[in-house]
C-alpha positions in Angstrom: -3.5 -10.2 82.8 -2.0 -8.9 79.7 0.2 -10.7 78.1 3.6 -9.8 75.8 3.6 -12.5 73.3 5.2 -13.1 70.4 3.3 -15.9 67.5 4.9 -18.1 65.4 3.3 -20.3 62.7 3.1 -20.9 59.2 0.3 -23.2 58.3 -3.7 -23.2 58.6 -3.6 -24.6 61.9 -1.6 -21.9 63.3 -4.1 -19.6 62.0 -6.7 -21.5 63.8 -5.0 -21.3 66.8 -4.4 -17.7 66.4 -7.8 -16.7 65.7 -9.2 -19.0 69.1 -6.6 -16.8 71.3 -8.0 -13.3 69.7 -11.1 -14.5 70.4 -10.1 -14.8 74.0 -8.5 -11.2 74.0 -5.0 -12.8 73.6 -3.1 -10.9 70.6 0.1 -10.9 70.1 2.6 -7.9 69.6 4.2 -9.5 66.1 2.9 -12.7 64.6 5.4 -14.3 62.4 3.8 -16.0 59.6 6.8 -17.2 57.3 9.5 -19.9 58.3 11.3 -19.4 54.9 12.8 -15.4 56.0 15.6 -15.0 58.5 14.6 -14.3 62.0 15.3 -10.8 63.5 16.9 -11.0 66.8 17.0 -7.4 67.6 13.6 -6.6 66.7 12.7 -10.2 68.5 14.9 -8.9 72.0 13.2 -5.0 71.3 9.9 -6.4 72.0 10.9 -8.3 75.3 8.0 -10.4 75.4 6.5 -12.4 78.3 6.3 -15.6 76.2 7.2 -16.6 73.0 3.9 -19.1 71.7 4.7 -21.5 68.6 1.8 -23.8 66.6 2.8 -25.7 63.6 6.1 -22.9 62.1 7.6 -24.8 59.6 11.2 -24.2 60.7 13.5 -25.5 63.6 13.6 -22.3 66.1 17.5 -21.9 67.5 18.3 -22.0 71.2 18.6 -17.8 71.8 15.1 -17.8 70.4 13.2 -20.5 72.5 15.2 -18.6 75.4 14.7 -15.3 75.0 11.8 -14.5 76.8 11.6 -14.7 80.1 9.0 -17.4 80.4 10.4 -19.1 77.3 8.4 -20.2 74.5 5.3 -22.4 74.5 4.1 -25.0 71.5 0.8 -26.1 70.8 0.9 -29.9 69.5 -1.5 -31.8 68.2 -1.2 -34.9 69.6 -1.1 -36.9 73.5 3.0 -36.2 73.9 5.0 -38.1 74.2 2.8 -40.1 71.4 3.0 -38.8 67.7 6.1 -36.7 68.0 7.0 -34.6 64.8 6.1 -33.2 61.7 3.0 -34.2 61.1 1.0 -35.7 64.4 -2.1 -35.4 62.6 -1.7 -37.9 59.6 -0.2 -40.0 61.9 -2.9 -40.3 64.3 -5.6 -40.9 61.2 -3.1 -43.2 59.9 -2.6 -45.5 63.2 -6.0 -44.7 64.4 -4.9 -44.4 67.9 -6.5 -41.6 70.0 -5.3 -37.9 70.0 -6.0 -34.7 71.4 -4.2 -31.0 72.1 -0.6 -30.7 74.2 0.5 -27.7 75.1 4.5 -27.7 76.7 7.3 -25.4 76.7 10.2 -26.4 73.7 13.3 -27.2 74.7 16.5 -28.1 72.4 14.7 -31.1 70.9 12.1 -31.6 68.9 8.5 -32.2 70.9 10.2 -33.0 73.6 9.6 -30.6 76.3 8.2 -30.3 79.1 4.0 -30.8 79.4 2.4 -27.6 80.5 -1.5 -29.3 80.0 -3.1 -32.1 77.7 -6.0 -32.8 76.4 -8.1 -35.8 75.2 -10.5 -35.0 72.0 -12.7 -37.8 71.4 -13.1 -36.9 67.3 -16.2 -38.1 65.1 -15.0 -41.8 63.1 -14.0 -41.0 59.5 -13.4 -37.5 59.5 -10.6 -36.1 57.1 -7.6 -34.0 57.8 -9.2 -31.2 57.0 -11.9 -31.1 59.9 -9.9 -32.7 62.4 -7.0 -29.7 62.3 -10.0 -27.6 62.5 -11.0 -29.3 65.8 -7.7 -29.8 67.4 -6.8 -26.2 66.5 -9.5 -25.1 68.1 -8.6 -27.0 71.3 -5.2 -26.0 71.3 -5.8 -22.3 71.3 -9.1 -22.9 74.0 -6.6 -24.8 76.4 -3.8 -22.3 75.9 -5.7 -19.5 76.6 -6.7 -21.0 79.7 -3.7 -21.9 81.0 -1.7 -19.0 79.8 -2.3 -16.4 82.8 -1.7 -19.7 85.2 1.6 -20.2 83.4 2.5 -16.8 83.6 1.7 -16.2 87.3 3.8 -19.6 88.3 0.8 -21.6 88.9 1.6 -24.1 86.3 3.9 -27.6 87.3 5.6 -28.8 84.4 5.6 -32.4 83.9 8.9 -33.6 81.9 7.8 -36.3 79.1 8.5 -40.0 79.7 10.7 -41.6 76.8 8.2 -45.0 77.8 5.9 -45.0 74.7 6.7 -42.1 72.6 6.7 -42.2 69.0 7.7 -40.3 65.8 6.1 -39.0 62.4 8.1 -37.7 59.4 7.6 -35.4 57.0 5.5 -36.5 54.5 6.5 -37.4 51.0 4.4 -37.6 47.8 4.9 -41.4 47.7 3.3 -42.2 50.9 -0.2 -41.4 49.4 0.7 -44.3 46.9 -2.3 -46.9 48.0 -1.2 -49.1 45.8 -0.1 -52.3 47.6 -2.3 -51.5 50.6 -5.0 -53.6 52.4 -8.7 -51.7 52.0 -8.4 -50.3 55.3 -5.1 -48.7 55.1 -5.6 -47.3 51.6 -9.2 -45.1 53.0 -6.6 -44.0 56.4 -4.7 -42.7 53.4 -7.6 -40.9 51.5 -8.5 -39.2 55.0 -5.2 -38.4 56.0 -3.7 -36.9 52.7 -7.0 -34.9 51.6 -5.0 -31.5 51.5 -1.6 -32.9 50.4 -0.4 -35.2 48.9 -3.6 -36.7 48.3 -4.2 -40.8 48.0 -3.6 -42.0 44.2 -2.9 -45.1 42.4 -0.9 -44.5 39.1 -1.5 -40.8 38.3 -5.6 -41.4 39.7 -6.4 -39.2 42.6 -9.1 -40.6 45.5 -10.4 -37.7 47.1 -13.5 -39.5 48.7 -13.9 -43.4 49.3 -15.4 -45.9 51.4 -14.8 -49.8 51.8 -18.3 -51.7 51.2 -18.1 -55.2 51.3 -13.8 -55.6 52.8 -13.4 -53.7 49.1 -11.8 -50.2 48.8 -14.5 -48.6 46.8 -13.5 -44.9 45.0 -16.2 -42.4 45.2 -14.6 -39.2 44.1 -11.6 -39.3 42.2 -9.3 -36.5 39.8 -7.6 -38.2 36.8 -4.9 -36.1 35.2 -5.3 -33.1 33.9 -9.2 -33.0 35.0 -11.3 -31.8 37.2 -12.6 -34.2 40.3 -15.1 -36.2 39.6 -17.4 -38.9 40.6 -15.6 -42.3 40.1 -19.1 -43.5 38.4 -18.6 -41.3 35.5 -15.1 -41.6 35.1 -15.6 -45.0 34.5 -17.5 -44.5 31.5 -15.1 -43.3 29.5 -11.5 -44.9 30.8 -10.4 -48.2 31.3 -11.1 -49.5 35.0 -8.3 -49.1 37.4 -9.0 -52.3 39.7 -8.7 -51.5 43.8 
C-alpha cells in the first residue's frame, strides 16, 4: 500500500525515525524539519495526505493540522503512555529508572494524550546514556510504525483510549536541572547519563561527561572545566584545586 504522508520533526530522533520508515519504503511527500517557521495550510491541504506522522517536532501542532488528513495524524513517543508524558520522556525514564519502550497513538487536542495505536516494551542495556538510548527507541518507533501503518490505514487497527490511572509528566528541561550538586551518588550519575547532549551534569562551572559510583561515592571520570577541552578527571586534578563529590 502506498501511503500519502506528511513528516513532522525537528530533532535527531525524528531523523532516526525517518530514516527506519525509508528503509521500509515509507517516504513521505514533504518532511517538515523546522518547528520555528509558520506552517502552510494550503500547501499542507494541496497535498491531501493519508496521514499526517509526527516524532519529537518541537512545536504544539493546532487542531486544523492534527485533523486535516483523513486518517489524522499519528505520533511516535518514546515512552509506555500513559507513563512519561511530555517533553522529554527520555530523561525521564533514565532519571526514574522505570522501564520504557516505543508508543505509537493518534494526537488529539492534548498533549500525549491520545489514543494508543500500538506499544512497545524495549528492555535497554543498564547504564547507557541518552545518546544510545534515542538511537534504540528511534529505531523501534519507526520499525513498529512501519508495521502497523498499512493496518491503520486499511481499518485494521482498534484504538485503545489512555487511562488517566498512573500517568505521569516530564518538563522541559532547564540548564539547572543538570546541577548535581546536592544529590545523593546515584542520582547525580542518572544525571550524567541523562543530560549527555544537553545540558550536561556539572557542579559549579565543572562538566561530568563520564562517571561511575565505586564504593556508594560519585566518582568523575571525564570531565570539561571552563573554557577547555574534556578531559580525564585524573589530569585535571593535577593542576586545579579538587572539587569534592
Amino acid at each position: 500500500m502506498n501511503t500519502k504522508f506528511v513528516f513532522f520533526g525537528s530533532s535527531e530522533f525524528s531523523n532516526l525515525v525517518l530514516k527506519e520508515l525509508e528503509e521500509k519504503g515509507f517516504v513521505p511527500e514533504l518532511s517538515i524539519t523546522s518547528a520555528k517557521l509558520p506552517l502552510d495550510k494550503e500547501k499542507l491541504e494541496s497535498i491531501k495526505a493519508d496521514v499526517f506522522i509526527v516524532a519529537s517536532f518541537g512545536k504544539i501542532l493546532p487542531d486544523w493540522l492534527i485533523y486535516m488528513p483523513k486518517w489524522k495524524t499519528l505520533n511516535v513517543h518514546p515512552s509506555l503512555l500513559p507513563k512519561l508524558r511530555g517533553p522529554s520522556p527520555i530523561q525521564g525514564a533514565i532519571l526514574s529508572g522505570e522501564k520504557t519502550g516505543v508508543t505509537i497513538q493518534r494526537i488529539n487536542e492534548k498533549m500525549d494524550e491520545g489514543p494508543i495505536l500500538a506499544q512497545e516494551e524495549i528492555a535497554l542495556p543498564p547504564n547507557l546514556g541518552y545518546i544510545e538510548i534515542e538511537k534504540i527507541l528511534a529505531q523501534a518507533g519507526g520499525e513498529l510504525l512501519a508495521e502497523i501503518l498499512p493496518k491503520y490505514i486499511s481499518g485494521e487497527i482498534k484504538e485503545i483510549e489512555q487511562s488517566t490511572e498512573g500517568a505521569t509528566y516530564t518538563k522541559m528541561v532547564k540548564k539547572e536541572d543538570a546541577d548535581i550538586t546536592n544529590d545523593s551518588p546515584e542520582t547525580a550519575l542518572r544525571k550524567v547519563r541523562a543530560y549527555e547532549i544537553w545540558p550536561r551534569a556539572r557542579k559549579g562551572e565543572l562538566v561530568i561527561t563520564k562517571a561511575h559510583i565505586e564504593d556508594n561515592k560519585f566518582v568523575p571520570d571525564m570531565v570539561i572545566p571552563p573554557g577547555k577541552k574534556e578531559m580525564n578527571y585524573k589530569d585535571y586534578l593535577r593542576g586545579n584545586p579538587k572539587i569534592i563529590f
